[in-house]
FIVO-535115 format. One record per residue: residue in three letters; x negated, y negated, z of N, C-alpha, C, CB in turn. Coordinates in steps of 0.2 Angstrom, whole numbers, padded with zeros to 4 digits, always signed. Glycine has a CB too. Example, Ala and Ser with C-alpha at 12.3 -4.5 7.8 and 13.67 -1.06 7.14 Angstrom:
2
ALA-0066+0028+0039-0062+0022+0039-0066+0016+0039-0057+0022+0045
SER-0064+0011+0035-0068+0005+0036-0064+0000+0039-0070+0003+0029
This chain:
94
UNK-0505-0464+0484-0507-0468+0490-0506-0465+0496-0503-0474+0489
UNK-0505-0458+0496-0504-0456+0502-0509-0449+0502-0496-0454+0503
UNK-0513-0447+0507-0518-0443+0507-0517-0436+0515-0527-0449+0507
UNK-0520-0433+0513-0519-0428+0518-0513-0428+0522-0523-0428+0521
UNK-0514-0426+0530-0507-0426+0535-0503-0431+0534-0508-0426+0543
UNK-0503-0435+0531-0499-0443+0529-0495-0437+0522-0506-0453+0526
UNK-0499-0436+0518-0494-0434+0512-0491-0429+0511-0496-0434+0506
UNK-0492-0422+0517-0486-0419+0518-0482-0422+0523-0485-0412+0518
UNK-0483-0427+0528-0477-0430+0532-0471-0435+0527-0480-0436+0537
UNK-0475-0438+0523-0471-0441+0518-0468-0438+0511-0476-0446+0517
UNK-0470-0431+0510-0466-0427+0506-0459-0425+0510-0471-0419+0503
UNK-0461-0423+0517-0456-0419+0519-0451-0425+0521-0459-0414+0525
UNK-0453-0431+0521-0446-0437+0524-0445-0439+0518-0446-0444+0530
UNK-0448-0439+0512-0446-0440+0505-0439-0434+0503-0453-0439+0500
UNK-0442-0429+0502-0439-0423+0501-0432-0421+0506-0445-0418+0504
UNK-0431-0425+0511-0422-0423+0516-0417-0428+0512-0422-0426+0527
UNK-0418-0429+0504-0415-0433+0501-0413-0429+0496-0418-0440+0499
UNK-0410-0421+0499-0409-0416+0490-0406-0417+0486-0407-0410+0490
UNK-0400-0421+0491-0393-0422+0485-0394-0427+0478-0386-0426+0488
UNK-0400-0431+0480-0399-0437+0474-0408-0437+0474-0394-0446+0477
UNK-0411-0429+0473-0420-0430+0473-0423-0433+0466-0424-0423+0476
UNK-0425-0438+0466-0429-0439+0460-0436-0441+0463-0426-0446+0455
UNK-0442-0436+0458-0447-0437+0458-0450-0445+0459-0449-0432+0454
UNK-0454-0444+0466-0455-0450+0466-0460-0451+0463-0456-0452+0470
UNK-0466-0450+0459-0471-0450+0454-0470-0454+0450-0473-0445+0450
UNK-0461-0453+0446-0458-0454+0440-0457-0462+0441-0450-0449+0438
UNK-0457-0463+0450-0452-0471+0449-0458-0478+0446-0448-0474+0461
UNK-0455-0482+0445-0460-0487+0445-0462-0491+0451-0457-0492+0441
UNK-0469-0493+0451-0472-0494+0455-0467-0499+0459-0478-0496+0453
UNK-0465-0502+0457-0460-0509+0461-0452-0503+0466-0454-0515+0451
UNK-0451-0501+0463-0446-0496+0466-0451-0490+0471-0442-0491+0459
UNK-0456-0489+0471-0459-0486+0476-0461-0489+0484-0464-0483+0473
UNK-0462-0497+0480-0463-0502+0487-0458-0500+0491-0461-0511+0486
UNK-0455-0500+0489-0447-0500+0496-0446-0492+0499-0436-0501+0491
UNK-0448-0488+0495-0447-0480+0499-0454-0481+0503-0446-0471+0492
UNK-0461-0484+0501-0466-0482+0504-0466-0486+0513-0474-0483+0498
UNK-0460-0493+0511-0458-0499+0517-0454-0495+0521-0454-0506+0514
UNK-0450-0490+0519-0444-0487+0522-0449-0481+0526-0436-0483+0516
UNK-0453-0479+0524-0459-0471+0527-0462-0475+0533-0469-0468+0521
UNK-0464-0480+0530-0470-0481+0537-0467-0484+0541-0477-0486+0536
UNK-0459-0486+0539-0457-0491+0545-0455-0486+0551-0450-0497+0543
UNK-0453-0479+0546-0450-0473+0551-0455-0471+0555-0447-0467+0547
UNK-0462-0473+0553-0467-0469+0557-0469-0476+0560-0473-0463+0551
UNK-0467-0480+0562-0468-0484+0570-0473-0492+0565-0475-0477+0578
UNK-0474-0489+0557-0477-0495+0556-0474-0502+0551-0484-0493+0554
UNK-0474-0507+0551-0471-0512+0549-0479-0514+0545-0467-0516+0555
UNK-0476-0515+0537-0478-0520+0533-0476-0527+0531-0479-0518+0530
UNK-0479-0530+0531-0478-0538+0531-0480-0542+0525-0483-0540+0536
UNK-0479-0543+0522-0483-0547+0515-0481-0554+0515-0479-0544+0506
UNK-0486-0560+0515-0488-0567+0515-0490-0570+0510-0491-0569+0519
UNK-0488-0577+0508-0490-0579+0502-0493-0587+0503-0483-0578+0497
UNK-0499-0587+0502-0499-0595+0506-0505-0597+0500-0502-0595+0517
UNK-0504-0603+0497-0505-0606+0493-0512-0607+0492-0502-0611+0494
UNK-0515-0607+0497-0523-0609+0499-0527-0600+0498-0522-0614+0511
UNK-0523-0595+0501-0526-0588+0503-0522-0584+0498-0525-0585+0512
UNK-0518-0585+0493-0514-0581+0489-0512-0576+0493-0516-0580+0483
UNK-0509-0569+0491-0505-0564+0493-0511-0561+0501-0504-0559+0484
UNK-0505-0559+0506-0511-0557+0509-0505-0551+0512-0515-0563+0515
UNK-0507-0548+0517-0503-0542+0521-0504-0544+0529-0507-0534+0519
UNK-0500-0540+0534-0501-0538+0539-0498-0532+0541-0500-0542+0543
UNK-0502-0527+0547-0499-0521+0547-0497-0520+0555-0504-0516+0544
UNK-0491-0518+0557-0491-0518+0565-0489-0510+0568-0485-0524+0568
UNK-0493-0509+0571-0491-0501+0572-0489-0502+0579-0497-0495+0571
UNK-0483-0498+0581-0479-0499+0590-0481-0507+0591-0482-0494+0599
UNK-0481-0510+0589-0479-0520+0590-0488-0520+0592-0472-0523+0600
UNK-0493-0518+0590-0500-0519+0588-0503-0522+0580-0504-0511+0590
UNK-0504-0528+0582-0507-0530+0576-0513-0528+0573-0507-0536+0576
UNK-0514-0526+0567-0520-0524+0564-0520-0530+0559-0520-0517+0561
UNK-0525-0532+0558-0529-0539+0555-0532-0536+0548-0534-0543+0561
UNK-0529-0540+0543-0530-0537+0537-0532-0544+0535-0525-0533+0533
UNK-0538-0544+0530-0545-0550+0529-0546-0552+0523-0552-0548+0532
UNK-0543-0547+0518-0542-0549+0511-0536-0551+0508-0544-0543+0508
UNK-0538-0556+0500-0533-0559+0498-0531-0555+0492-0535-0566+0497
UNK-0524-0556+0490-0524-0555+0483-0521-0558+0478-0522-0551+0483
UNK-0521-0557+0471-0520-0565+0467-0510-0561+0465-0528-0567+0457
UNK-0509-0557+0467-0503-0553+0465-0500-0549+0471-0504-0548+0460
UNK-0495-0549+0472-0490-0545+0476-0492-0539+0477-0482-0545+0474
UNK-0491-0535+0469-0493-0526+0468-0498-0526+0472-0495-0522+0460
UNK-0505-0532+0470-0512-0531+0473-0511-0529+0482-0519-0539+0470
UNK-0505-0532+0482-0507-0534+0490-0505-0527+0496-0500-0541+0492
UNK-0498-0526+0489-0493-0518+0493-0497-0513+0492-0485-0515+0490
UNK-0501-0513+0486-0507-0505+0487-0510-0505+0491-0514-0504+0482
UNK-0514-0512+0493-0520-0511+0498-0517-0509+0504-0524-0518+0498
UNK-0511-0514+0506-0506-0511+0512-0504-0505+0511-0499-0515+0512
UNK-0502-0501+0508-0503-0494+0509-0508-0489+0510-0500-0492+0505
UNK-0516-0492+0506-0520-0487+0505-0521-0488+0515-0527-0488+0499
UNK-0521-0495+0519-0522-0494+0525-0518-0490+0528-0523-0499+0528
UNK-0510-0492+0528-0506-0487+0531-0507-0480+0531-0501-0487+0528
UNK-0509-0477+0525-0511-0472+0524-0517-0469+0530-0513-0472+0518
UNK-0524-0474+0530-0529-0472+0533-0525-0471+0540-0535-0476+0532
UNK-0522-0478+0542-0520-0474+0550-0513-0471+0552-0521-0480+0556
UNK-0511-0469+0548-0505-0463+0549-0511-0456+0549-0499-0462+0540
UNK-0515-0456+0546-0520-0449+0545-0524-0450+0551-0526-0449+0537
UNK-0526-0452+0557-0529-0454+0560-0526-0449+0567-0528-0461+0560
């Protein structure tokens, strides 16, 4: 979920963790939420996940305190943090 200048920024701040490095490929998807929440929060962007009864699972994305407006629903949490990262990704690469 990470692509180009985004995925060696995020090897090289994954990677300053030698003492206790476990490949991150190996973790489960649920355990990668939190290292991919801890990346983007260091790189200025905040992810947001919302659950509302009527719209099921949704996201928001805020980069330096700018909201980006995310327009799709998802029927699951996982569905919600992919999509929230495949955007993070686009504008970290940007």
């Amino acid at each position: 979920m990470v692509t180009g200048k985004n995925k060696e920024q995020f090897e090289e701040w994954y990677n300053r963790f030698d003492e206790n490095y476990i490949d991150f490929k190996s973790l489960q998807f649920e355990l990668q939420i939190g290292v991919y929440l801890a990346y983007y929060d260091s790189k200025g962007l905040t992810i947001t996940l919302s659950y509302n009864y009527v719209f099921d699972w949704y996201f928001k994305i805020h980069l330096d305190k700018v909201y980006i407006p995310i327009q799709s629903n998802f029927n699951t949490r996982a569905e919600a943090y992919k999509e929230a990262f495949k955007q993070a990704d686009k504008l970290n690469n940007q």
